[in-house]
C-alpha positions in Angstrom: 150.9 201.0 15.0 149.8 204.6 15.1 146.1 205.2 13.3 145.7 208.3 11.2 142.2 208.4 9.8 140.9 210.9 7.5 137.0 211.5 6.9 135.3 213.5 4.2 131.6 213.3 3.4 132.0 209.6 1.2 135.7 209.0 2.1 136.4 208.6 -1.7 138.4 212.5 -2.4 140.4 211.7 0.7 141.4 208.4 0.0 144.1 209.5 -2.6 146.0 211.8 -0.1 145.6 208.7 2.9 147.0 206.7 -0.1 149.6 209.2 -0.4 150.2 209.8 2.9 150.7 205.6 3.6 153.2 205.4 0.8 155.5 208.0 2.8 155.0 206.1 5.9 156.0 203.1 4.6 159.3 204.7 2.3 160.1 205.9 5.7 159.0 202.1 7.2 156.7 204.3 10.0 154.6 202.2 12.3 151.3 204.8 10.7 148.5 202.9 9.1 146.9 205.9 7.3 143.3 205.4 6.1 140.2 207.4 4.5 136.1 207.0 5.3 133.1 208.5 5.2 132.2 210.9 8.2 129.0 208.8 8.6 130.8 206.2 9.7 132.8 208.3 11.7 131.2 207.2 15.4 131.4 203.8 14.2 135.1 203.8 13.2 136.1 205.4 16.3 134.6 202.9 18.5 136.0 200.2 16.6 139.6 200.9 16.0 140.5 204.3 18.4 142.6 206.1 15.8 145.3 207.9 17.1 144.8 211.0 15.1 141.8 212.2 13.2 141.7 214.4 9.8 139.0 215.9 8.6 139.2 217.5 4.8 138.4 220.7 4.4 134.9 219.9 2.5 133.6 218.8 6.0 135.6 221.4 7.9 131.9 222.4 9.1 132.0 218.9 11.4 135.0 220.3 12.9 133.4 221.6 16.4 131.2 218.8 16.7 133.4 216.4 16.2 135.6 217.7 19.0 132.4 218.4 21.0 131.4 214.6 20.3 134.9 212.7 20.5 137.5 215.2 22.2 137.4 213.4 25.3 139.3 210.7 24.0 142.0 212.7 23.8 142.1 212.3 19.9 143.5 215.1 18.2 141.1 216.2 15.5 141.9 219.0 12.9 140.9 220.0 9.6 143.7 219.3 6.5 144.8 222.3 5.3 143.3 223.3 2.1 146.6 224.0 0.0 148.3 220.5 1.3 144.7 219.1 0.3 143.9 220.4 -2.8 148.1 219.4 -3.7 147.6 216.2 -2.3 150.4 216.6 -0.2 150.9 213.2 1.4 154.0 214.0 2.9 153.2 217.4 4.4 149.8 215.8 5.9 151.7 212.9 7.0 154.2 215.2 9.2 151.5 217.2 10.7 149.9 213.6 11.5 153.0 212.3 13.5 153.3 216.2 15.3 149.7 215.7 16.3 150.5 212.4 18.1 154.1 213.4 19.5 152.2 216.1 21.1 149.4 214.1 22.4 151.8 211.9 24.0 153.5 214.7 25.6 150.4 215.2 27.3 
């Protein structure tokens, strides 16, 4: 099961496009358990569950460079959601970007 995790400053705006992004994965039955939080939990989600990609929306895109500075080492790929595919709630879109992201890690 592949982890895609989105944060966004309480978790709630981005929960409708993770919600939208898990009902693709699972029309498509993907192993991808896609979910939404707060960035202050951030530190605490990553510890406990090592997602496999992280996502954060574009009203946090300022947590960008410290997030990387803070969790790159992992080996976590960590981007920003594209604003259009945000602000259209483009589940799908995200979603494919999401499994690129990890097909590339694992390239790696």
């Amino acid at each position: 099961m592949k982890r895609v995790y989105l944060f966004c400053n309480a978790g709630m705006s981005t929960s409708l496009l993770a919600s939208k992004m898990q009902q693709v994965a699972n029309e498509y039955k993907l192993p991808i358990e896609v979910k939404a939080f707060s960035d202050s939990k951030m530190e605490q989600i990553i510890k406990e569950f090592n997602p496999d990609v992280i996502l954060l929306g574009p009203q946090v895109k300022y947590r960008l460079e410290p997030t990387i500075e803070k969790y790159g080492h992992l080996g976590i790929p960590i981007e920003v959601i594209e604003l259009e595919d945000y602000g259209n709630v483009d589940g799908e879109r995200v979603l494919k970007r999401s499994i690129k992201l990890i097909k590339d890690k694992e390239k790696q």
